[in-house]
Structure formats: C-alpha cells, structure tokens
N, C-alpha and C positions, 0 to 999 in steps of 0.2 A: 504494500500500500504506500502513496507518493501522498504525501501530506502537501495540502494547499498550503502557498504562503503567504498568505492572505487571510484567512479563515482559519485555517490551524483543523479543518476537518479534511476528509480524502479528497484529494484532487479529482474532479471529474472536467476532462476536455474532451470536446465534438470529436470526436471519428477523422473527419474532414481535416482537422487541423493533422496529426498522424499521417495521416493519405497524402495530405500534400505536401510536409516533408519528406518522407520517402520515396514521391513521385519526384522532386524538382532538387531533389538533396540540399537544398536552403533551410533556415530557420523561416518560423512566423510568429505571430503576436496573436493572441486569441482572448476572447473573452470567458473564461470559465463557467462550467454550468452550475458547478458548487456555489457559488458566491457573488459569479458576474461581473468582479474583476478581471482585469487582461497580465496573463501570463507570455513569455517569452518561452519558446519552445524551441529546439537546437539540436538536430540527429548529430551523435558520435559514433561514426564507423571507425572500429577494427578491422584489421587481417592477420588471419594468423599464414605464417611462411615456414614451410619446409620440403624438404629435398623430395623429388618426385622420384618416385622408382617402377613404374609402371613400363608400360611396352614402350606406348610412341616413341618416336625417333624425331618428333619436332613439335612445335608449340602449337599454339590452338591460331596462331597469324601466318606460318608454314614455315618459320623458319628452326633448320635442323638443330642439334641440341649439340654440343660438343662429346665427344667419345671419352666416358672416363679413362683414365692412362691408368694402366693394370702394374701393380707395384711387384715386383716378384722377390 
C-alpha cells in the first residue's frame, strides 16, 4: 500500500495516469481520487544484464556476436 501524501490515507490514482506513463515513458501530474489533490507520478525503469548463452550466433539487429576464445 502507497500512502497519499497529502491525506496520509492509501493512495488511489486513475488507471489513465499509469497507462500513460508506461505508454509515453514520461512523468504526469494527476489529481488523486483519495483526496483530489495532484500528485506527480514518474516511471523508474531497471534492467537487469547478463551474459547470454543461448544458441544465436547474432543479436536481435543481425549483427554477429564475437566467438569466445577457448583458453586451453
């Protein structure tokens, strides 16, 4: 549960506001349905990175992968 900061009860935001961060990957400003104040709302995307070991032999834009050098 996201606590209003405004009201100090659960935050409740439109759908819409959600939808159109993750559509446009911007922030927006919205008016709360808890309280009817306007909150500021801001997607934070991660990635998580590590070593691929799978078949392909090139990236998903077609270019090939470099050959690991086999240590003996």
């Amino acid at each position: 549960m996201t606590t209003c900061p405004h009201c100090g009860d659960e935050l409740k935001i439109p759908n819409r506001a959600y939808f159109n961060c993750d559509q446009y990957g911007t922030s927006a400003t919205v008016t709360t349905e808890c309280c009817g104040h306007a909150v500021h709302i801001q997607p934070i995307r991660s990635y998580r990175i590590e070593a691929y070991t799978g078949r392909n032999t090139e990236d998903d834009w077609g270019v090939p992968f470099k050959k690991k050098k086999v240590v003996a």
